[in-house]
FITOR-188239 format. One line per field, with one value per atom (N, C-alpha, C): residue number from 0; residue in one letter; atom name; x, y, z. Coordinates in Angstrom, 1 decimal. Last residue first. Example, Ala and Ser with C-alpha at 12.3 -4.5 7.8 and 13.67 -1.06 7.14 Angstrom:
2
num	[1,1,1,0,0,0] $
residuo	[S,S,S,A,A,A] $
atomo	[N,CA,C,N,CA,C] $
c1	[12.8,13.7,12.9,13.2,12.3,13.2] $
c2	[-2.2,-1.1,0.0,-5.7,-4.5,-3.3] $
c3	[7.1,7.1,7.9,7.8,7.8,7.8] $
end
This chain:
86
num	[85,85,85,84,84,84,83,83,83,82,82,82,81,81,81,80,80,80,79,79,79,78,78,78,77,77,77,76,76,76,75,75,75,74,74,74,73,73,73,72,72,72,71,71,71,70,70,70,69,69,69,68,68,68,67,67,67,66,66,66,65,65,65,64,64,64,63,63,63,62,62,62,61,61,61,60,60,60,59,59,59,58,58,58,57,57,57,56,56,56,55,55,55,54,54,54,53,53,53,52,52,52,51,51,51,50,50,50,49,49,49,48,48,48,47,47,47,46,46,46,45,45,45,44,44,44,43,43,43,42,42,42,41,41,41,40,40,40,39,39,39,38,38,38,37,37,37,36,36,36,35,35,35,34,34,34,33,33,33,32,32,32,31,31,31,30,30,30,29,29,29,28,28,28,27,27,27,26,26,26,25,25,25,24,24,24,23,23,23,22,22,22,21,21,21,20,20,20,19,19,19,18,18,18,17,17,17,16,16,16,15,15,15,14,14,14,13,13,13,12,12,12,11,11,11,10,10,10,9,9,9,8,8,8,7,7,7,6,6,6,5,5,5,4,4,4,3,3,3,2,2,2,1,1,1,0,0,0] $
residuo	[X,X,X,X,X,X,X,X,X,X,X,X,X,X,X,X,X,X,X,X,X,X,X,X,X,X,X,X,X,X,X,X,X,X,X,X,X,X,X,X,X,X,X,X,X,X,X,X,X,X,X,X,X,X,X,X,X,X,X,X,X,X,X,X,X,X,X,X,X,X,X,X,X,X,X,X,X,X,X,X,X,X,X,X,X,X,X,X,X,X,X,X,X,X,X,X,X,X,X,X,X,X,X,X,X,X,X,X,X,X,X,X,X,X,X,X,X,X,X,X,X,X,X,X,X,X,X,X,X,X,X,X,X,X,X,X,X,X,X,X,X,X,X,X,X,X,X,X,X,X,X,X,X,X,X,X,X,X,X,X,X,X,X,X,X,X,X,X,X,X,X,X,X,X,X,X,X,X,X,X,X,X,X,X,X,X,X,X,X,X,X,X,X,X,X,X,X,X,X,X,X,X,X,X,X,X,X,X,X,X,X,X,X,X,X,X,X,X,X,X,X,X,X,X,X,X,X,X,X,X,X,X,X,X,X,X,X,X,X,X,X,X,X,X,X,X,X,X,X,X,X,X,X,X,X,X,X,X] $
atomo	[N,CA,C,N,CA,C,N,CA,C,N,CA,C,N,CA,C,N,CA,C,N,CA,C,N,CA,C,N,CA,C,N,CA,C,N,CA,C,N,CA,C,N,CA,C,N,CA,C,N,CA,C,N,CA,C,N,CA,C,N,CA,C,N,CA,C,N,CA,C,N,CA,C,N,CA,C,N,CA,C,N,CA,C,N,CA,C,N,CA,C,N,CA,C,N,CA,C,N,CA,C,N,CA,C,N,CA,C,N,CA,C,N,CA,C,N,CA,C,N,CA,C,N,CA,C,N,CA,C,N,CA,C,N,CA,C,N,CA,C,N,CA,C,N,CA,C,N,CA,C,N,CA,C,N,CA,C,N,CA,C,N,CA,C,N,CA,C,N,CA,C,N,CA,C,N,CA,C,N,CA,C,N,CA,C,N,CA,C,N,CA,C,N,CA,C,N,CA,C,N,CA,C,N,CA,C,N,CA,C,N,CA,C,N,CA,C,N,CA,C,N,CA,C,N,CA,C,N,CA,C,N,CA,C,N,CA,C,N,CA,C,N,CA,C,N,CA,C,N,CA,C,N,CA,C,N,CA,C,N,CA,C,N,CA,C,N,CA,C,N,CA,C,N,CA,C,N,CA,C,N,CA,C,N,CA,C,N,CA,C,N,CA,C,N,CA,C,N,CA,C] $
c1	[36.5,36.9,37.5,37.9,36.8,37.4,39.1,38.4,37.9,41.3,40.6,40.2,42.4,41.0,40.6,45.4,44.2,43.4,47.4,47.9,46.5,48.0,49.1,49.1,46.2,45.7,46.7,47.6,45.6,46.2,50.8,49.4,48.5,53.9,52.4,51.7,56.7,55.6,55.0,58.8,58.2,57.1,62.2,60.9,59.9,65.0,64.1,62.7,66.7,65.6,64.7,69.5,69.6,67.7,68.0,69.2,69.2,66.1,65.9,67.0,67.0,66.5,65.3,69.1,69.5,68.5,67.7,68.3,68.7,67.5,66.0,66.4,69.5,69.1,68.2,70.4,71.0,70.5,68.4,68.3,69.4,69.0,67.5,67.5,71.4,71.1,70.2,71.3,72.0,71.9,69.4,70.5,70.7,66.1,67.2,68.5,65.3,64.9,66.2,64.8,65.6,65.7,62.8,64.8,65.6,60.6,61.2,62.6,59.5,59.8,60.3,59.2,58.3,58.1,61.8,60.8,59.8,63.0,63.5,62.3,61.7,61.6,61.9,62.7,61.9,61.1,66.0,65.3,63.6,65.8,66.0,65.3,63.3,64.2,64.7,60.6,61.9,63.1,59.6,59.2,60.2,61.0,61.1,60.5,60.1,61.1,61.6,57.3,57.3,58.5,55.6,57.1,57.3,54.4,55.5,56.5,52.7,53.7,54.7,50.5,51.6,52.8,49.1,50.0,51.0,46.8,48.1,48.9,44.5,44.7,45.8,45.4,45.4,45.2,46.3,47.5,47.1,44.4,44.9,45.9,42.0,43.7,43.4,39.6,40.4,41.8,39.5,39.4,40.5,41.3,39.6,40.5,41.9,42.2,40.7,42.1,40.8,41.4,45.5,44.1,43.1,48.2,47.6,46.5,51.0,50.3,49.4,52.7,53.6,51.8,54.1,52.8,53.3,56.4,55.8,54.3,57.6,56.5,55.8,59.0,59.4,58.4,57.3,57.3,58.2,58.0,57.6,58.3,58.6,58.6,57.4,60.6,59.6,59.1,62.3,61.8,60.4,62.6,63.2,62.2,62.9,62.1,62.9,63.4,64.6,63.2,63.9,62.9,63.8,65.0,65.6,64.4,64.9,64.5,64.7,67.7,66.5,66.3] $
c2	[-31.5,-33.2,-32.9,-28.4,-29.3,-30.7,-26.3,-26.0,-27.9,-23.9,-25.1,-25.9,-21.4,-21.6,-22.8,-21.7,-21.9,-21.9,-22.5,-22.3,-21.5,-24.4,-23.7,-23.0,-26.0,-24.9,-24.3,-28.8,-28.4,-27.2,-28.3,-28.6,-28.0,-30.4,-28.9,-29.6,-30.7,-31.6,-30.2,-31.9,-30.5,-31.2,-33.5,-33.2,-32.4,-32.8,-34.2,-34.4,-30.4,-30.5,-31.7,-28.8,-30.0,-30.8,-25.0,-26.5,-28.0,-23.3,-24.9,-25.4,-21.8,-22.6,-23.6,-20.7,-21.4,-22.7,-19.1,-20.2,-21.4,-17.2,-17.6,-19.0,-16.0,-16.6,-17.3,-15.0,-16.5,-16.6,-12.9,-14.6,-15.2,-11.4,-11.7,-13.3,-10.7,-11.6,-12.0,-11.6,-10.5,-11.0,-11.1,-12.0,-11.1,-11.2,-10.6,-11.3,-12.7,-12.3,-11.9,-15.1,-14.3,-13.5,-17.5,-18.0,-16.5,-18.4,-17.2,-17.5,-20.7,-21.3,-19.5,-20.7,-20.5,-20.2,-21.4,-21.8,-21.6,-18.6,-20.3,-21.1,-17.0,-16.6,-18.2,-17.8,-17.8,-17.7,-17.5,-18.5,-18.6,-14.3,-15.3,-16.7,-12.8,-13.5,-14.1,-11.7,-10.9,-11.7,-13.0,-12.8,-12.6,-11.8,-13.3,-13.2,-9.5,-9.6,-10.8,-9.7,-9.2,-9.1,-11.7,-12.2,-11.6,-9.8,-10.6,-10.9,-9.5,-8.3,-8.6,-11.7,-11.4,-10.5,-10.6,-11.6,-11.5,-8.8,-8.6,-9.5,-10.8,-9.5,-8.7,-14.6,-13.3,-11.8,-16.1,-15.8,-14.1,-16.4,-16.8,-17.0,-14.1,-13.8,-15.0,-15.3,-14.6,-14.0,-17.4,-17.4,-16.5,-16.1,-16.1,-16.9,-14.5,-15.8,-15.7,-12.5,-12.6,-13.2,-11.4,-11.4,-12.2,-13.0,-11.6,-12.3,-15.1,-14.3,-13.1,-14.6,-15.1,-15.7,-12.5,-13.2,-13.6,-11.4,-13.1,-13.0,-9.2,-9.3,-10.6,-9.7,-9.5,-9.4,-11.7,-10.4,-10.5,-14.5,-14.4,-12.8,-17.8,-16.2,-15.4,-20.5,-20.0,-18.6,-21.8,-20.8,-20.8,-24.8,-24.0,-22.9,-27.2,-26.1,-25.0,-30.3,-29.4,-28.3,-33.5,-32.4,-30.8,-36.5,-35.4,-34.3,-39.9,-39.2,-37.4,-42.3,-41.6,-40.4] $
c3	[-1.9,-2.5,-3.8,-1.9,-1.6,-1.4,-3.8,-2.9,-2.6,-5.9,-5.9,-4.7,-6.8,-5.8,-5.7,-8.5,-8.6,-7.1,-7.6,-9.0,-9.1,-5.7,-6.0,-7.0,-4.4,-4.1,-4.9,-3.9,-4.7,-5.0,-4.8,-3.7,-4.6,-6.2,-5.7,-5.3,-6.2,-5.9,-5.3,-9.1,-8.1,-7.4,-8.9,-9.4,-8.6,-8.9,-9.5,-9.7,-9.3,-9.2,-9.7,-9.7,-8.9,-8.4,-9.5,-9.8,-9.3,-9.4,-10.6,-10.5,-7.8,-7.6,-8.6,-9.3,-8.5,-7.7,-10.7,-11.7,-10.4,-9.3,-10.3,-10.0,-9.2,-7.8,-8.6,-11.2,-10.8,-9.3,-12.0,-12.7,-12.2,-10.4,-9.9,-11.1,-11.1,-9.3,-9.3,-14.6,-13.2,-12.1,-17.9,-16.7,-15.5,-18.7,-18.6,-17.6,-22.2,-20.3,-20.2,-24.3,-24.2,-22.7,-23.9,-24.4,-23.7,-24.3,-25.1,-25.4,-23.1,-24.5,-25.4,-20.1,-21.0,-22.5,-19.5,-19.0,-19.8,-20.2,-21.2,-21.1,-18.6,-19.8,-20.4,-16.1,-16.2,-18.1,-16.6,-16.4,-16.5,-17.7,-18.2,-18.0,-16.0,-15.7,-17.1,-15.4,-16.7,-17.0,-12.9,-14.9,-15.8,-10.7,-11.6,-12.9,-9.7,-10.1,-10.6,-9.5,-10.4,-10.8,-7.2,-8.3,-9.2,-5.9,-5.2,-6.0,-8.0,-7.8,-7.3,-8.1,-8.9,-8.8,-6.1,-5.8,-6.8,-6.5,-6.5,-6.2,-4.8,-5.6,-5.4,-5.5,-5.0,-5.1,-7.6,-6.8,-5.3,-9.4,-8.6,-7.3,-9.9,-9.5,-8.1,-11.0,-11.6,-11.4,-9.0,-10.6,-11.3,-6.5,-7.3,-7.9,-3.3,-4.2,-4.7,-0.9,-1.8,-3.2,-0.3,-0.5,-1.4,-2.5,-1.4,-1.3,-1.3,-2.0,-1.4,1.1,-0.2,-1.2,3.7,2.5,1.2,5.1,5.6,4.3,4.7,6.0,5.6,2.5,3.4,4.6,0.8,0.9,2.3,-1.0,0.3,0.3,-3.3,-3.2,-2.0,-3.4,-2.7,-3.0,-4.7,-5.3,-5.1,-2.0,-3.1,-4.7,0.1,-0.5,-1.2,-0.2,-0.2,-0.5,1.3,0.8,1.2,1.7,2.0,1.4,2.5,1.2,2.0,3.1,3.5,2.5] $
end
C-alpha cells in the first residue's frame, strides 16, 4: 500500500502558511515570503538552486530533513502561482 508522507510544509505558528491577496505578483501572498525567510539562506536551499554555499545549523538540518528519502513531489494548481479555473 502507497503511504503519503507531507513534508517541508512552512506554517506560522497561528496556522497561515501564506498571506493575503495572492497575485501575480506575490505569489505566495502579501508577505508570504517571510514565512520562509528562515529557509532561503539554507544550505539546502541554496544547492537547490545551483549556489552550493548557504548557511548550515537547525534551520538547514531541518531544511535537509525534509528532502530526505523523497521519490517525488506532487503540487497543486495553485502552489506557486494564482492559477484559477479549467
Amino acid at each position: 500500500m502507497s503511504r503519503v508522507k507531507v513534508a517541508s510544509f512552512g506554517m506560522s505558528i497561528d496556522g497561515f502558511s501564506a498571506g493575503p491577496r495572492q497575485s501575480l505578483e506575490d505569489p505566495l501572498g502579501v508577505g508570504g515570503t517571510s514565512l520562509m525567510a528562515w529557509f532561503f539562506p539554507t544550505r539546502t536551499f541554496q544547492q537547490a538552486h545551483g549556489d552550493g554555499r548557504g548557511e548550515s545549523g537547525i534551520d538547514d538540518d531541518f531544511a535537509a530533513r525534509g528532502f530526505a528519502n523523497v521519490g517525488a513531489w506532487i503540487l497543486g494548481r495553485n502552489m506557486f502561482g494564482p492559477v484559477r479555473g479549467p
